[in-house]
C-alpha positions as CSV (number, residue, x, y, z in Angstrom):
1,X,42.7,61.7,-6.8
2,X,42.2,59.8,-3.5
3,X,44.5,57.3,-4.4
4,X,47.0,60.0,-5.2
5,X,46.8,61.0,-1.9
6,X,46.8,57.7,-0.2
7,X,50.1,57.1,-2.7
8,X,51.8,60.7,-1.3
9,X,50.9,59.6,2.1
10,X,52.1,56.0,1.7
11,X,56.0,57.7,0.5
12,X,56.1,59.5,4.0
13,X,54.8,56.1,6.2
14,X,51.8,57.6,6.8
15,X,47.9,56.4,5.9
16,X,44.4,58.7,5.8
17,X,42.4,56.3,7.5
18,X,38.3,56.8,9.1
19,X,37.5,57.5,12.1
20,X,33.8,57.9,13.9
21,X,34.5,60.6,16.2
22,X,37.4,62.7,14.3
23,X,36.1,62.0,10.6
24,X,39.5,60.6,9.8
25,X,43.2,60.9,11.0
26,X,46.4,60.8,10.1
27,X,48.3,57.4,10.9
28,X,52.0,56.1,11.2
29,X,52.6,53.2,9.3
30,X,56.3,52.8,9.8
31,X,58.4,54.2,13.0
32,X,58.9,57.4,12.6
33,X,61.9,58.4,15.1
34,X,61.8,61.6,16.9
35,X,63.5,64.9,15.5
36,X,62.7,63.6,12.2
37,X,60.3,65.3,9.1
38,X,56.7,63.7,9.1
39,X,55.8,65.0,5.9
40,X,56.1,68.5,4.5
41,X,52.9,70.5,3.0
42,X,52.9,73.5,0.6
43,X,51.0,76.2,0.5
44,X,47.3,76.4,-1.5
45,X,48.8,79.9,-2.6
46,X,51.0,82.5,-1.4
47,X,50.4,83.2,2.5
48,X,49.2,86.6,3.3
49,X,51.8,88.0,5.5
50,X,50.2,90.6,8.8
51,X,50.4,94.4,7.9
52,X,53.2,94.8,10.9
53,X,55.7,92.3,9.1
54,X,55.4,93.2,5.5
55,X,58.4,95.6,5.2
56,X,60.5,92.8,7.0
57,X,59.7,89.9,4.6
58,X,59.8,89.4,0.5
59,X,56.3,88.5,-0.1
60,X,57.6,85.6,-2.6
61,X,60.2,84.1,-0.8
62,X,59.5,84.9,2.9
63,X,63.4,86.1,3.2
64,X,63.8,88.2,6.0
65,X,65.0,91.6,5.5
66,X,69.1,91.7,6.5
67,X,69.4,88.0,6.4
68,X,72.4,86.5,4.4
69,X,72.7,83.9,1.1
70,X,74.9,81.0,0.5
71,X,76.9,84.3,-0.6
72,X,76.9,85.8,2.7
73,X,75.6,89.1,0.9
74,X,72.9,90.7,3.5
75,X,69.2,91.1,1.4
76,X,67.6,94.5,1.6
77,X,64.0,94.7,0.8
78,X,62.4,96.9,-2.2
79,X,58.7,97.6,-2.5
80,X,56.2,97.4,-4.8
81,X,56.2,100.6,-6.9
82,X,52.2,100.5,-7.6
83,X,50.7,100.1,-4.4
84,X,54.0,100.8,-2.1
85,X,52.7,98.0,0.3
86,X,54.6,94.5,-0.7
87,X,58.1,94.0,-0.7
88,X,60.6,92.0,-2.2
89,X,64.1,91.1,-1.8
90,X,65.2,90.7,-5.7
91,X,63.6,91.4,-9.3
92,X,62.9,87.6,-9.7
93,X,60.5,87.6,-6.6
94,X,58.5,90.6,-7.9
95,X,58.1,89.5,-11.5
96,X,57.2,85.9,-9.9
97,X,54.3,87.7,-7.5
98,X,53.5,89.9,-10.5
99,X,52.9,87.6,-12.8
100,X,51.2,84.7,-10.1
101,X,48.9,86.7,-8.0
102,X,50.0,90.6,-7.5
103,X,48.8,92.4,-10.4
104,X,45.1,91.3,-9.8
105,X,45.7,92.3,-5.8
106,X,47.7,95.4,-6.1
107,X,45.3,98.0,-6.9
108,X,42.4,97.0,-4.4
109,X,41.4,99.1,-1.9
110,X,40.7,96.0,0.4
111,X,43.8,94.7,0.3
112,X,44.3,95.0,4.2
113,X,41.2,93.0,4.6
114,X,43.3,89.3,5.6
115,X,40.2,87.6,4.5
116,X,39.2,89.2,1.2
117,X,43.2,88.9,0.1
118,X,43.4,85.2,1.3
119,X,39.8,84.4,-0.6
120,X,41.4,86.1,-3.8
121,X,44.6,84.9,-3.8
122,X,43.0,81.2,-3.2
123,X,40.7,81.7,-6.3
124,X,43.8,83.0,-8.3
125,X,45.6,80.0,-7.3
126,X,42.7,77.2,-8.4
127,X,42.0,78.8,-11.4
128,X,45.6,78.7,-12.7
129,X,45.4,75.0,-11.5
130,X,42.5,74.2,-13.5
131,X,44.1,76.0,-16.6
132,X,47.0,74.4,-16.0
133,X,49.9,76.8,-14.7
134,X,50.8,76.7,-11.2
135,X,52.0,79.9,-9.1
136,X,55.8,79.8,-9.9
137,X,56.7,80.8,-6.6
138,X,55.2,77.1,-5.7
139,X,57.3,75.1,-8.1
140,X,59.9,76.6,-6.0
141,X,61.7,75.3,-2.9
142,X,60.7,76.9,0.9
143,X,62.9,79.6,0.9
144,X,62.9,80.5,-3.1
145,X,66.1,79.3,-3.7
146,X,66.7,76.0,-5.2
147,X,68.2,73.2,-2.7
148,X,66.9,74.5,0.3
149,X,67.2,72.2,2.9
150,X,64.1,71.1,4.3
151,X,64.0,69.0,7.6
152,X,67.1,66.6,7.9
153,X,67.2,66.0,3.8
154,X,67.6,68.0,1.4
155,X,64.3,69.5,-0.3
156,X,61.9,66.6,0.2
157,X,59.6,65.9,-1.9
158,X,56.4,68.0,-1.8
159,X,52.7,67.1,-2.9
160,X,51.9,68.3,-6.6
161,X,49.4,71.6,-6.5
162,X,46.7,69.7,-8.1
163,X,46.8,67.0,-4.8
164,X,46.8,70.3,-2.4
165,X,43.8,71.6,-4.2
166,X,42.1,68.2,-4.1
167,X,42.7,68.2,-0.4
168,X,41.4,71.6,0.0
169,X,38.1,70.4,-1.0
170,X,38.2,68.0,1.3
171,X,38.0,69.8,4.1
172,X,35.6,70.5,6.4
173,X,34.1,73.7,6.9
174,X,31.4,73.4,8.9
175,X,28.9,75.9,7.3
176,X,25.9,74.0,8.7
177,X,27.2,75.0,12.4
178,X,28.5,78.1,11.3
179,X,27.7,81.4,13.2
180,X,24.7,83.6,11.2
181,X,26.6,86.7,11.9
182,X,30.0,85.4,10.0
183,X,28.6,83.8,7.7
184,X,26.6,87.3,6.5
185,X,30.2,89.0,6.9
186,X,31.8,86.0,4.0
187,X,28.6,86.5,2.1
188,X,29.5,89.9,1.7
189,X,33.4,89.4,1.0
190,X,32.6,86.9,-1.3
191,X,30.3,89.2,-3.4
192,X,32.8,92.1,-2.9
193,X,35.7,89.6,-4.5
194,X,33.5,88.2,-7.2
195,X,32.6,91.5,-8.1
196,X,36.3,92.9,-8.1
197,X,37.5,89.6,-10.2
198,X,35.0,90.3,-13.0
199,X,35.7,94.3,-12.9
200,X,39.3,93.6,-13.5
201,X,38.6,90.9,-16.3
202,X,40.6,88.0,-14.8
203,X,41.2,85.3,-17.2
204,X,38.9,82.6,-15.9
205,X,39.6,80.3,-19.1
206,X,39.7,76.5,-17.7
207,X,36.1,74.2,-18.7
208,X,35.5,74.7,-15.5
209,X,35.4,78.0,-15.0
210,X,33.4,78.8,-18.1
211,X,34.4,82.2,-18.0
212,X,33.2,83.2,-15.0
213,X,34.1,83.2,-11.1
214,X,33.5,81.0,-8.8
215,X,29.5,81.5,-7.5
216,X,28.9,83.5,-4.3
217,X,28.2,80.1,-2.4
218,X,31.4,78.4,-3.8
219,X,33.3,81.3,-2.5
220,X,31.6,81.4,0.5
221,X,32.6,77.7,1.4
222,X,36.5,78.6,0.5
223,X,36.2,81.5,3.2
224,X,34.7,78.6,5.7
225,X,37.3,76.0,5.2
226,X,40.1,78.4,5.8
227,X,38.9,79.6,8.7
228,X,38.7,76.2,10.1
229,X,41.9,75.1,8.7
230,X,44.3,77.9,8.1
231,X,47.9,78.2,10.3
232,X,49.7,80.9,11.5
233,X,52.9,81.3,10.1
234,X,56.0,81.5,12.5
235,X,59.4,82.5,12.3
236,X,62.1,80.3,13.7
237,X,61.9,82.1,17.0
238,X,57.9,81.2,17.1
239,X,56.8,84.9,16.2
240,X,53.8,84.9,14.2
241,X,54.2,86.5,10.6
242,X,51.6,85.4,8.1
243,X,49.0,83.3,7.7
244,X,48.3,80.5,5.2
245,X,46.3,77.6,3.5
246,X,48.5,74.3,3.8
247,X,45.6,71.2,3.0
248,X,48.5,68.4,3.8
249,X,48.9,69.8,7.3
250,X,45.3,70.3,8.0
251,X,44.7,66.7,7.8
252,X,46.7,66.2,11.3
253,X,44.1,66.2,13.8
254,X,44.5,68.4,17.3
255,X,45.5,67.2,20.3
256,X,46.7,69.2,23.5
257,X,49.5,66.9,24.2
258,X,50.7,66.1,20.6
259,X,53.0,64.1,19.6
260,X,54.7,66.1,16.3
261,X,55.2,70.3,15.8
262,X,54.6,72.6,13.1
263,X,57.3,74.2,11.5
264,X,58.2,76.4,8.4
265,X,60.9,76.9,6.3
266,X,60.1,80.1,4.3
267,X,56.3,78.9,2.5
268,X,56.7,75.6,3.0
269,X,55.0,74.0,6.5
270,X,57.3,70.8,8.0
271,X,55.7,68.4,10.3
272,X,58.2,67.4,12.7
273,X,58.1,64.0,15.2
274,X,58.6,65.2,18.9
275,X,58.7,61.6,20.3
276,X,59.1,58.5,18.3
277,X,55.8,57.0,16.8
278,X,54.9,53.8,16.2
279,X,53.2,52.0,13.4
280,X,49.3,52.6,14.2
281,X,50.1,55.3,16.1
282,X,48.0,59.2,15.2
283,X,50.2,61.4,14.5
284,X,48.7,64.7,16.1
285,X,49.7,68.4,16.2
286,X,48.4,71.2,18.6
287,X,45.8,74.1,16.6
288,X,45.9,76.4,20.5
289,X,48.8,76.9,23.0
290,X,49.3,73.6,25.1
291,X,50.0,76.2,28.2
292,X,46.3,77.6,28.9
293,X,43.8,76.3,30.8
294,X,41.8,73.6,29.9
295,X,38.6,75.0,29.6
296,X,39.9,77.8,27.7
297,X,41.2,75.4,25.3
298,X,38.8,73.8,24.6
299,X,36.3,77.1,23.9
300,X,39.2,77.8,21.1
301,X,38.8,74.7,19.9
302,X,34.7,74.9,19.6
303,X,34.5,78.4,18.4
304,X,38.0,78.1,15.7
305,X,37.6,74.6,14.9
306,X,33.9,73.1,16.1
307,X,35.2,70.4,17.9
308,X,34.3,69.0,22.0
309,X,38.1,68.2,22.7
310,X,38.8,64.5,23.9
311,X,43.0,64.3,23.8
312,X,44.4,62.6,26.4
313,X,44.5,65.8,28.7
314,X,40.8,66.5,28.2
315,X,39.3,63.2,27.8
316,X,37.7,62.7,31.6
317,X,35.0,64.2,32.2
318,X,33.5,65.9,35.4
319,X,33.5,62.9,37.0
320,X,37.4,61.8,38.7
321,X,37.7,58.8,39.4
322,X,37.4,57.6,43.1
323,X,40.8,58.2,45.2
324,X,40.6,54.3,46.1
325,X,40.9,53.7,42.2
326,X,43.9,55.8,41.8
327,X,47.8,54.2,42.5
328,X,47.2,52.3,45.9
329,X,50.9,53.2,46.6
330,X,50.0,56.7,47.2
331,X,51.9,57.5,50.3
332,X,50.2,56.9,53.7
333,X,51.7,60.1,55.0
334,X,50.3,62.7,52.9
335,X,48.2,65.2,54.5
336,X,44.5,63.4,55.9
337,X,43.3,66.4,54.0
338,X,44.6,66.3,51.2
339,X,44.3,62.3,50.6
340,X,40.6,62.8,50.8
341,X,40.6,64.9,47.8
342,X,38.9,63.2,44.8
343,X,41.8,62.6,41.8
344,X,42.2,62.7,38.0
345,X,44.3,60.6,36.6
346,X,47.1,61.1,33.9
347,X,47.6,63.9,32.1
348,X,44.2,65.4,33.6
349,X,45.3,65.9,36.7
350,X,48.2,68.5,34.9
351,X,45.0,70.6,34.2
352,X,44.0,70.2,37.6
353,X,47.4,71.8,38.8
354,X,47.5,74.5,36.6
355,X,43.9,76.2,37.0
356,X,43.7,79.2,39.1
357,X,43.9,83.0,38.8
358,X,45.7,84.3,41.7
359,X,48.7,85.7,42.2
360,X,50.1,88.6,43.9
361,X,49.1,89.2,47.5
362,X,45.8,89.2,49.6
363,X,45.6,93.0,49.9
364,X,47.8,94.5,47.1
365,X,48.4,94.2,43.6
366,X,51.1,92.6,41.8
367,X,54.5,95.0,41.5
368,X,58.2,94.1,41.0
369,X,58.8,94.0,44.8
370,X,56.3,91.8,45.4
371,X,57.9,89.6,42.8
372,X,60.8,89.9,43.8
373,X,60.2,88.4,47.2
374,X,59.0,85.7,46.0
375,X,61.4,84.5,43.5
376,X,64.5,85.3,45.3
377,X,64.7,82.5,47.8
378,X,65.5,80.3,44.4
379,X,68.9,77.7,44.5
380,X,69.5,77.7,41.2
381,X,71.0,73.7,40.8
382,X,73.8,72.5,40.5
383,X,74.9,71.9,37.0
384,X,76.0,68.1,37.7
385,X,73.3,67.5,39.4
386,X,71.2,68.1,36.1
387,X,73.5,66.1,34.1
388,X,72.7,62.3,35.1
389,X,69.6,60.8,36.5
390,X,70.0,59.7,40.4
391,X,67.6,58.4,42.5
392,X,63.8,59.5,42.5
393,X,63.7,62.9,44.1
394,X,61.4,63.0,47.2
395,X,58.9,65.6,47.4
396,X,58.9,68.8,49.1
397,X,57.0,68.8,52.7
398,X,55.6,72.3,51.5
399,X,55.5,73.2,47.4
400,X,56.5,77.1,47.1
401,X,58.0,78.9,44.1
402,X,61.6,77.6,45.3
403,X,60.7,74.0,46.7
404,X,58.5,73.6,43.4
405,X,61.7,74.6,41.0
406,X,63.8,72.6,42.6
407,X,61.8,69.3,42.6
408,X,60.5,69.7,38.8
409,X,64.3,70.5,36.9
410,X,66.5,67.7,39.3
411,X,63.3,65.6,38.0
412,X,62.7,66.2,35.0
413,X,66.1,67.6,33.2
414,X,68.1,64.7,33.5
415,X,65.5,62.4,32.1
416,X,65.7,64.6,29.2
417,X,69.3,64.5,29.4
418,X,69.7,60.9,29.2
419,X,67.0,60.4,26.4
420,X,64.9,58.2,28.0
421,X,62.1,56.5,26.4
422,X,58.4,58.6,26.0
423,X,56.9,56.0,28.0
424,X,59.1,56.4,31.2
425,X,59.2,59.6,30.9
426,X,55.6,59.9,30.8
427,X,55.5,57.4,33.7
428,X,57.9,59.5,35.3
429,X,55.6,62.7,35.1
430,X,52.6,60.9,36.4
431,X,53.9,60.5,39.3
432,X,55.1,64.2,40.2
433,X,51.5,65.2,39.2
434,X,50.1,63.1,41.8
435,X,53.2,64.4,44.4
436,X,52.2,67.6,43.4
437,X,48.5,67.2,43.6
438,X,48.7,65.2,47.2
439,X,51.3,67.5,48.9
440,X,50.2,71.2,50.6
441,X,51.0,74.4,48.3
442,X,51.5,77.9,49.7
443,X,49.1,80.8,48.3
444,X,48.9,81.7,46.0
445,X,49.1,78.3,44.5
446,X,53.0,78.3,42.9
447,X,52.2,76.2,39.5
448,X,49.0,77.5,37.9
449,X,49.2,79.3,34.1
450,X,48.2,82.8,35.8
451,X,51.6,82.6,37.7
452,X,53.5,81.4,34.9
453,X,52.3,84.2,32.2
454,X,53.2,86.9,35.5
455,X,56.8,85.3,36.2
456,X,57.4,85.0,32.1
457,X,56.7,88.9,32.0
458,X,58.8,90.0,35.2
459,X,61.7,87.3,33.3
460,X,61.4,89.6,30.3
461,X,61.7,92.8,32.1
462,X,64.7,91.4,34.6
463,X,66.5,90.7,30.7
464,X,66.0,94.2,29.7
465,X,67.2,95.8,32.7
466,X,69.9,93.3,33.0
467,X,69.1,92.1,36.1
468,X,71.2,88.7,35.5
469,X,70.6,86.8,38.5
470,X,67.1,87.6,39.4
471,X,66.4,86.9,35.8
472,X,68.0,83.8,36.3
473,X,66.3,82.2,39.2
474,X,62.5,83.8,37.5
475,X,64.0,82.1,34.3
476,X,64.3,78.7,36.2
477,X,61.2,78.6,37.6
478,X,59.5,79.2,34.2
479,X,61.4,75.8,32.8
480,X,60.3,73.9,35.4
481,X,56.8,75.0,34.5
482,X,57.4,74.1,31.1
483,X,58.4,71.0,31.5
484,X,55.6,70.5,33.7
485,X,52.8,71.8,30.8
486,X,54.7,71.2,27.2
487,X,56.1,67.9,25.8
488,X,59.7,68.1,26.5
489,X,60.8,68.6,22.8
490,X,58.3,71.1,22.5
491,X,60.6,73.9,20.5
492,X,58.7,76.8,23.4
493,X,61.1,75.0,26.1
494,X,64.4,75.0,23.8
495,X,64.0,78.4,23.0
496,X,63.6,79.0,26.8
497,X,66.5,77.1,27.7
498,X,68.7,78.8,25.1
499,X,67.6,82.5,26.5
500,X,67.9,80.8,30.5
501,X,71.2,79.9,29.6
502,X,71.9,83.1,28.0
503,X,71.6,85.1,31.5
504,X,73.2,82.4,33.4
505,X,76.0,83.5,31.6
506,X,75.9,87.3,32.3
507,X,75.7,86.4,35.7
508,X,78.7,87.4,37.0
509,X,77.6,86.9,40.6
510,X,77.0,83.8,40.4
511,X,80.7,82.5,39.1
512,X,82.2,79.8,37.4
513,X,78.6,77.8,39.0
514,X,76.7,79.9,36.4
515,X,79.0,79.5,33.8
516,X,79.1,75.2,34.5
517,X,74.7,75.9,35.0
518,X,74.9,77.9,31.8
519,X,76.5,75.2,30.1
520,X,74.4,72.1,31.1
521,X,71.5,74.5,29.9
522,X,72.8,74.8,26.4
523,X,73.1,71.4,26.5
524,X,69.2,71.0,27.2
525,X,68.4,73.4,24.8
526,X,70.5,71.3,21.9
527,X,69.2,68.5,22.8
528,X,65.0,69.6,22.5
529,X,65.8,71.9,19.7
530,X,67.5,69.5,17.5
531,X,64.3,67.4,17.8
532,X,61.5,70.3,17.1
533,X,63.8,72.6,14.8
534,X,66.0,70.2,13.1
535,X,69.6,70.8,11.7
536,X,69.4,72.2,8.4
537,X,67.9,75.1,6.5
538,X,66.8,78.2,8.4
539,X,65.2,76.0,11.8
540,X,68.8,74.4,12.0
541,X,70.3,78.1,11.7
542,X,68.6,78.5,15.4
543,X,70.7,75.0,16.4
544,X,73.6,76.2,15.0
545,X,73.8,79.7,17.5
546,X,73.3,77.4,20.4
547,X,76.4,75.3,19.1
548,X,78.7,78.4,18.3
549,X,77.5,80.0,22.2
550,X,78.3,76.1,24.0
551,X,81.8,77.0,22.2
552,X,82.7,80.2,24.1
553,X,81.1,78.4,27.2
554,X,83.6,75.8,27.0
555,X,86.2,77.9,25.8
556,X,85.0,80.2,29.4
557,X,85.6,76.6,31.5
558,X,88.6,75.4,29.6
């Protein structure tokens, strides 16, 4: 079976290869060119989708409730007669989950237990392996319809279920390390499910099974290697939904600055290139949210995932190197101060930037006045200006909100813009974190992730109240954080754009320039979300708004 897997890697350009610190990781063995489909994974069996979204999704196919066919008939959502708590959009979805998995699920009284369903289903789903029958809603494609578009072809080719399983019990678990406390808690869902699987006489038929379920221990190390490897299921919008078991996927290893994005397309997971990656290359994803601090990443990663993080944003240490050791063409004029001030190098110093919890002011708490103050002295840019890089932008004498805004979009946009190459972009960026890290701030300190999840919220509430052009400076500020924190493909920052372009728009006081801003905005947002979303199937349904809205833009500027 491992040379099955080495052959299914070997069809996407990609190789499982050892590795001392990691175990092993996932390698490029061809270019593979940004925007494109890595490799796609499906599911060990049918994700459990959260209490709060059930009566919005068919439990087979993942079909949102209201969306549309190739038939442009709207799907309503029926549910499940027996136990009133699954849905599905058609008779052919229910008889699928009926006959794959429901009927042994449907009358248990733990069924809200995410845990105990997932360590059912998964048993379910091996045993019909091992007899030979595979859950039909897996022989399927994504979105339950046949020639679903998946990526940028049409319904690649997916790993049989026999390879998934055999990758499933490859991976780690980590029950040696594991907490005393959880692993009581699986000892006691695993005895709960065995116990419920023989009540209700499940056919356990295959030579392997011998009639019987799977031993307490057995289950017991299931329950482990999903916790360590399971993904959260998002919409196209990045809204969580469900949770799943995809063993393809899990053999990416994390990194906080990765270089391809997770994405679904109904069940089935698409690993997506953000930057173009060369033969050799790892190809990585991110397991925690690339916008918190460092040292809260990495206590997600040891407690989730029992890892000490060394990606290139966390791999120096305590130590920083020696300012005479950093770029010798740091500028004689920065602050005596400030110059004296040890410094990271690379990506670390990002983390650098971006830790600290203040905000608000010295002897008050944070209100929308106080917010307001401090976003309102904002230029929003010019929308040429955004459009074509010019010559390196200088510094600000003093970084606040506005001088910080400023300096990071004329920066950084038109680099994007232009599509210049990972490595000068990066090169690029390097360079405004050691600007940033060399010149005075104002208090509270404009860039840190405290500031950013404040302004996101006060962005949210300026939307609702249709406050377009405060929203609209708030809005711009947040990109420019973005940009500074996520990989500029990163789908977070073309989902950002889209809604910043949005209330541009709407805002009718700022004229034709926020029409022209709003435009060069969409533009932005086309450009990353093509890359992380792609252009076909229900991700490329999120492209295509953003195409239709740059319409009545330009329709708006003639």
């Amino acid at each position: 079976m491992e040379a099955r897997l080495e052959e299914h890697l070997d069809r996407f350009g990609l190789a499982l290869v050892n590795d001392k610190h990691k175990y092993r990781k996932v390698v490029a063995k061809k270019v593979i060119k940004k925007g494109t489909t890595v490799i796609t994974s499906r599911p060990l069996c049918n994700p459990i989708i959260f209490p709060t979204h059930r009566s919005k999704h068919c439990e087979t196919c993942f079909r949102a409730k209201g969306s549309t066919s190739h038939g442009g008939q709207a799907h309503d959502l029926e549910r499940c007669s027996v136990c009133k708590k699954r849905y599905y959009c058609n008779r052919e979805c229910f008889t699928t989950a009926w006959k794959g998995w429901h009927r042994w699920i449907c009358p248990d009284k733990d069924m809200e237990n995410l845990d105990y369903e997932m360590l059912k289903m998964v048993v379910i789903a091996i045993e019909r392996l091992r007899n030979g029958s595979s859950s039909p809603s897996l022989t399927t494609s994504a979105s339950g319809t046949s020639g679903t578009h998946i990526g940028d072809d049409l319904h690649q080719e997916v790993e049989p279920l026999e390879l998934t399983e055999y990758v499933f019990s490859t991976l780690m678990g980590h029950e040696a390390v594991s907490d005393h406390a959880q692993l009581s808690k699986y000892r006691e869902i695993a005895t709960s499910v065995r116990d419920q699987l023989v009540k209700s006489k499940y056919p356990f038929k295959s030579p392997l099974s011998a009639g019987a379920p799977p031993s307490v221990q057995e289950l017991v190390q299931y329950l482990c290697r999903f916790h360590c490897n399971n993904f959260s299921i998002h919409d196209t919008q990045l809204f969580t939904m469900a949770e799943g078991t995809f063993p393809i996927g899990a053999l990416f290893n994390h990194s906080c600055r990765p270089n391809a994005i997770v994405m679904y397309e109904g069940q089935m997971q698409i690993v997506r290139a953000l930057e173009d990656i060369v033969p050799g290359q790892e190809v990585c994803t991110s397991y925690v949210d690339n916008g918190v601090q460092r040292k809260e990443r990495r206590a997600l990663l040891a407690e989730k995932y029992y890892f000490h993080c060394m990606c290139p944003r966390c791999e120096q240490e305590e130590e920083p190197v020696d300012a005479v050791d950093q770029d010798q063409s740091q500028e004689a004029s920065s602050p005596p101060q400030e110059s004296a001030k040890p410094k990271w190098t690379g990506f670390r110093i990002l983390d650098d930037l971006i830790e600290g919890e203040q905000d608000g002011p010295k002897d008050g708490k944070i209100d929308g006045e106080w917010l307001t103050r401090q976003f309102e002295p904002i230029v929003l840019p010019n929308a040429r200006s955004l459009h074509t890089a010019g010559p390196e932008i200088q510094p600000p004498g003093l970084i606040t909100r506005a001088s910080f805004t400023s300096y990071l979009v004329h920066s950084i946009v038109p680099l994007i813009q232009t599509g210049v190459s990972e490595a000068l972009y990066q090169e690029r960026l390097f360079r405004i974190y050691r600007e940033l890290q060399m010149t005075p701030h104002a208090s509270p300190k404009p860039f840190t992730t405290t500031v950013m999840t404040n302004a996101t919220s006060f962005f949210n509430t300026c939307l609702e109240h249709g406050s377009w052009a405060l929203a609209s400076k708030i809005g711009m500020f947040v990109l420019a954080q973005y940009l500074m924190i996520y990989p500029r493909h990163h789908p977070l920052v073309g989902l950002h754009c889209f809604t910043l372009a949005k209330s541009l728009w709407n805002d009718v006081e700022g004229g034709l320039s926020s029409v022209r801003l709003s435009h060069e905005v969409l533009l932005l947002a086309k450009r990353i979300l093509v890359v992380s979303h792609g252009t076909k199937g229900q991700n490329g349904g999120l492209v295509e708004e953003v195409v239709q809205f740059l319409k009545t833009v330009e329709t708006e500027l003639g």
